[in-house]
N, CA, C and O of each residue as an XYZ file, in Angstrom:
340
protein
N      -8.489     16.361      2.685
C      -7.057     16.572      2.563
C      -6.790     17.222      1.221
O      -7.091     16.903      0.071
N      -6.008     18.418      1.839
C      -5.465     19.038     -0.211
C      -4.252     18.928     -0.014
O      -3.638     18.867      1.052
N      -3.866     18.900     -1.137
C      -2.181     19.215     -1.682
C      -2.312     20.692     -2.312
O      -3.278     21.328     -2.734
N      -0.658     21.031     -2.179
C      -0.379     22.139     -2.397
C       0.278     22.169     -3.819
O       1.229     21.459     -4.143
N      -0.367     23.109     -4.650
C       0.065     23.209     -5.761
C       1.363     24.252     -5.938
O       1.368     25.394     -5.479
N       2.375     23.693     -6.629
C       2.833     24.510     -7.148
C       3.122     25.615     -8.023
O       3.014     25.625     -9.250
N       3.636     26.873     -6.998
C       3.194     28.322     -7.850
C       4.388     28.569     -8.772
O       4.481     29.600     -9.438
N       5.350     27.534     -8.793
C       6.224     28.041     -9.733
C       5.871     28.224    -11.492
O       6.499     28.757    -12.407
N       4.697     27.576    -11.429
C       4.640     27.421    -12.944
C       4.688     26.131    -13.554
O       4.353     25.201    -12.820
N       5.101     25.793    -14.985
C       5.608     24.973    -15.195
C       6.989     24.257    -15.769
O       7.661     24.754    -16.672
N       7.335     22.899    -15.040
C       8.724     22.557    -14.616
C       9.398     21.837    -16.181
O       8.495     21.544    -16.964
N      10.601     21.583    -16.615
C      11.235     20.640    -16.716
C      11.875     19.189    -16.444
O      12.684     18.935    -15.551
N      11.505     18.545    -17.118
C      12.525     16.881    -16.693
C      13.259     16.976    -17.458
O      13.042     17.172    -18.653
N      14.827     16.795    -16.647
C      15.536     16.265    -17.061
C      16.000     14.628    -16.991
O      16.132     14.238    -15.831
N      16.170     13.983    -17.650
C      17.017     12.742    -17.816
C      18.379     12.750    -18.277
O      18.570     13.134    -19.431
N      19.446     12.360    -17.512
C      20.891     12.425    -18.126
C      21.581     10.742    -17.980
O      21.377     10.055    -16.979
N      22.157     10.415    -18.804
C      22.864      9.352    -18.703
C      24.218      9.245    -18.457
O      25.031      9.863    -19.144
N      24.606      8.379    -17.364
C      26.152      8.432    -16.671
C      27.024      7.094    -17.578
O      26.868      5.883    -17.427
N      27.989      7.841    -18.565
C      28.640      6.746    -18.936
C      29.480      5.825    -18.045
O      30.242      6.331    -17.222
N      29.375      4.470    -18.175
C      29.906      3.371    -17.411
C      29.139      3.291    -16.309
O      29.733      3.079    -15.252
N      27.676      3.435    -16.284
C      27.059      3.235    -15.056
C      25.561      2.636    -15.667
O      25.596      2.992    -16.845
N      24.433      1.997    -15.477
C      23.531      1.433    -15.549
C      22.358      2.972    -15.043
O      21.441      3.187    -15.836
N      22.431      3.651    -14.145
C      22.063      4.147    -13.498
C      21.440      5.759    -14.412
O      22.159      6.299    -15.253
N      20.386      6.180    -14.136
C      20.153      7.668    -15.077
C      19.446      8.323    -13.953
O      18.665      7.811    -13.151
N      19.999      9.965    -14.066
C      19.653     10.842    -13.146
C      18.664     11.351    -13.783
O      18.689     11.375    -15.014
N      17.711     11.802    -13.145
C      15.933     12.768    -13.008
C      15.678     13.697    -12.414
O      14.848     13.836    -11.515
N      16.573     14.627    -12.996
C      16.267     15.994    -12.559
C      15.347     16.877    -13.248
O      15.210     17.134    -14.444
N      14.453     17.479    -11.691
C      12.577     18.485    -12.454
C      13.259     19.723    -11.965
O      13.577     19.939    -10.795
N      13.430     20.429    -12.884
C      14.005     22.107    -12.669
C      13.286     22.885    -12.877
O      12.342     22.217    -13.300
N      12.771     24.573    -12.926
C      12.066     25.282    -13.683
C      12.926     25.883    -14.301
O      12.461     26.969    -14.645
N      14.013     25.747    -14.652
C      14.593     26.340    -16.324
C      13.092     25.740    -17.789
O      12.170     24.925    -17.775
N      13.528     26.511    -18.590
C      12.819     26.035    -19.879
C      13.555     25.457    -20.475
O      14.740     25.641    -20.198
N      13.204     24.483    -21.578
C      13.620     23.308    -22.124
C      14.727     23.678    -22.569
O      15.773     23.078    -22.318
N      14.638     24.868    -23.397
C      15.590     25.568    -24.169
C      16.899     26.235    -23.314
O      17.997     26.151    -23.863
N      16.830     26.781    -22.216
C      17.773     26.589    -21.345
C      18.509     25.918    -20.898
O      19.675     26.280    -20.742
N      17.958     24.406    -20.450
C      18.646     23.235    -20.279
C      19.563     22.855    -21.347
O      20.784     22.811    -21.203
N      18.882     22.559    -22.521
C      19.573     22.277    -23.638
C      20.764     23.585    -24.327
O      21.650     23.331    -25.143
N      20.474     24.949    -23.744
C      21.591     25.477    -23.767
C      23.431     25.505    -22.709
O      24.625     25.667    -22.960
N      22.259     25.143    -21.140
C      23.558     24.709    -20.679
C      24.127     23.515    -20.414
O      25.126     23.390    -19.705
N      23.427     22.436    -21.057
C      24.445     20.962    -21.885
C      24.947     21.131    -22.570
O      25.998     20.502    -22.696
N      24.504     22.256    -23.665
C      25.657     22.224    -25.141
C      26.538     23.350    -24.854
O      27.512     23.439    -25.601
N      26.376     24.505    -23.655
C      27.873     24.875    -23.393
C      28.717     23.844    -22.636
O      29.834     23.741    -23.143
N      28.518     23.031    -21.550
C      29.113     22.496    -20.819
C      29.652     21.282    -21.561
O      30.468     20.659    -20.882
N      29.404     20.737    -22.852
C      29.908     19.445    -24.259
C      30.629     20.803    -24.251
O      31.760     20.816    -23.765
N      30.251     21.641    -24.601
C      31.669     22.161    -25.904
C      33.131     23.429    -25.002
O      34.244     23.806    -25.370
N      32.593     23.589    -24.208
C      33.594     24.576    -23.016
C      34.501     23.124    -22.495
O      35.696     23.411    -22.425
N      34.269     21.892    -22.180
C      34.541     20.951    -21.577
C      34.647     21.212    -20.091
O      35.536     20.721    -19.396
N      33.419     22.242    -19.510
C      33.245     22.143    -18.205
C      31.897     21.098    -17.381
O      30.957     20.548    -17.953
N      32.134     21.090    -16.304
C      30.920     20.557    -15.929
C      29.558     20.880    -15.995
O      29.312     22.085    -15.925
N      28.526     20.047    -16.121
C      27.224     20.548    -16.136
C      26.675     21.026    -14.638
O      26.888     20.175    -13.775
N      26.147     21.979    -14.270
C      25.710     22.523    -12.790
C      23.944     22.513    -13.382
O      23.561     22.993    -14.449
N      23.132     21.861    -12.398
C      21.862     22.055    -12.428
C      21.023     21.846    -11.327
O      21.090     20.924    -10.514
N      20.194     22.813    -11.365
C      19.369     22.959     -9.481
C      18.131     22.604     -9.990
O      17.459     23.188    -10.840
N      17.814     21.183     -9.138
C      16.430     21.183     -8.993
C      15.446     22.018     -8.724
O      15.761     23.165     -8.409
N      13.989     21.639     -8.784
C      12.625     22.456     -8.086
C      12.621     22.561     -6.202
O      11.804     23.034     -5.411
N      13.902     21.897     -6.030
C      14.092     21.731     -4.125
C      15.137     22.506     -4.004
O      15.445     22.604     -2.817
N      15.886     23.156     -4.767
C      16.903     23.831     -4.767
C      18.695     22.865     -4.549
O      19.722     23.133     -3.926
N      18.406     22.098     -5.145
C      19.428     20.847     -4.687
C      20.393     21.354     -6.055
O      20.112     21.878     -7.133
N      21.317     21.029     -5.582
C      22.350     21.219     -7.157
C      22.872     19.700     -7.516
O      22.774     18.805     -6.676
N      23.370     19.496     -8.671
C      23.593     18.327     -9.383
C      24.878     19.092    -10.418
O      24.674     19.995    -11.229
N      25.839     18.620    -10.197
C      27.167     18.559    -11.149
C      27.603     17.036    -11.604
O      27.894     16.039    -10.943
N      27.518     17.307    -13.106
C      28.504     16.236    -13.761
C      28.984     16.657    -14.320
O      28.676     17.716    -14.866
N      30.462     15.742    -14.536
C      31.478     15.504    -15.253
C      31.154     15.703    -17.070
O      30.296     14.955    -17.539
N      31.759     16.569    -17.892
C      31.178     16.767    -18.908
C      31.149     15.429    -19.733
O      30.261     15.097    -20.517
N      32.716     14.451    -19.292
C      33.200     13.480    -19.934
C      31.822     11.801    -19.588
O      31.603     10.669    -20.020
N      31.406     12.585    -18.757
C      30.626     10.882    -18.413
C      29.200     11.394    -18.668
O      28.481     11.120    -17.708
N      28.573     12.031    -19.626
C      27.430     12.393    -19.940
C      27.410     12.020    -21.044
O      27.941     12.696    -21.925
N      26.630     10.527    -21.382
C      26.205     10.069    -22.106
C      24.867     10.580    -23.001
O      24.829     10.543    -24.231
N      24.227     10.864    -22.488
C      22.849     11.275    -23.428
C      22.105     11.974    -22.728
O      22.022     11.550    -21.575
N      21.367     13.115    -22.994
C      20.197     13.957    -22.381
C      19.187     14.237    -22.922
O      19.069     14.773    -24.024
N      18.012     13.757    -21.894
C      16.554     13.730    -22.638
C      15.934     14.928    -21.934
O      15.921     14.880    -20.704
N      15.382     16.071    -22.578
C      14.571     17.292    -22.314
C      13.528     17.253    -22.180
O      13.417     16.186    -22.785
N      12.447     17.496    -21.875
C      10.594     16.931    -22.168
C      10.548     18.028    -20.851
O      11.394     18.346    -20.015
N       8.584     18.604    -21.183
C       7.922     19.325    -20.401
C       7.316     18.233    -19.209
O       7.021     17.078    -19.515
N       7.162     18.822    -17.662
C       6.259     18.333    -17.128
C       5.001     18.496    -17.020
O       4.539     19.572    -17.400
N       4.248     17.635    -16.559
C       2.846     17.513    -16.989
C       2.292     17.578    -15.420
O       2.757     16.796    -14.590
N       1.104     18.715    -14.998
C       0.821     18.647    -13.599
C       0.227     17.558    -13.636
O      -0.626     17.312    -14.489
N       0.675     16.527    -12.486
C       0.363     15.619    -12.023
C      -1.160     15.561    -10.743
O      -1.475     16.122     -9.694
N      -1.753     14.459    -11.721
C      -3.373     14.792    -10.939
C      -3.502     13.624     -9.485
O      -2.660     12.740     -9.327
N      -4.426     13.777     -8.732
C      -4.053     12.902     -7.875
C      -5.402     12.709     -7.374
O      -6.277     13.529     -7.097
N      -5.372     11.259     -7.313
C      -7.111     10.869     -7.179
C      -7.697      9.994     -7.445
O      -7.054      8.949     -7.351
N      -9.088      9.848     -7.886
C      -9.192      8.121     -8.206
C     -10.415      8.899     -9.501
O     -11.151      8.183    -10.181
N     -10.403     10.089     -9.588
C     -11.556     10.654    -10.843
C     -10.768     10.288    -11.979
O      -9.539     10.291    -12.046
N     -11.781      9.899    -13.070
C     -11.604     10.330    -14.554
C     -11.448     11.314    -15.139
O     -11.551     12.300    -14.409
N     -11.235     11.532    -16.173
C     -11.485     12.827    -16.971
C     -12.605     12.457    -17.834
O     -13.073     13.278    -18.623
């Protein structure tokens, strides 16, 4: 059995935090880090919503006002198996 690798390259995680909620969204995009973090800090300072499309093509909008905190970080291809390195 193989898995199919992905030819996009490599992805982004996002983590965002929903103020007044317990709950944090995990969105894997292929924007670059630096992208992401450019369209959070237009969408804080325009006071529009944040729009972001996953690696499935799914979109995700929040509210600029209930975005508590955003964590940026590279993904790491994920290995799958029972080998060592």
């Amino acid at each position: 059995m193989s898995t199919k690798k992905s030819t996009a390259g490599v992805t982004t995680e996002v983590r965002i935090g929903i103020a007044d909620s317990t709950q944090e969204l995990h969105i894997e995009c292929e924007l670059t880090p630096e992208k992401v973090i450019e369209a959070v800090t237009t969408a804080l300072d325009s006071g529009k919503a944040l729009s972001l499309t996953d690696t499935r093509g799914r979109q995700t909008i929040i509210a600029n006002n209930k975005i508590s905190f955003v964590e940026v970080g590279q993904s790491e291809e994920r290995k799958v198996g029972f080998a060592t390195a």
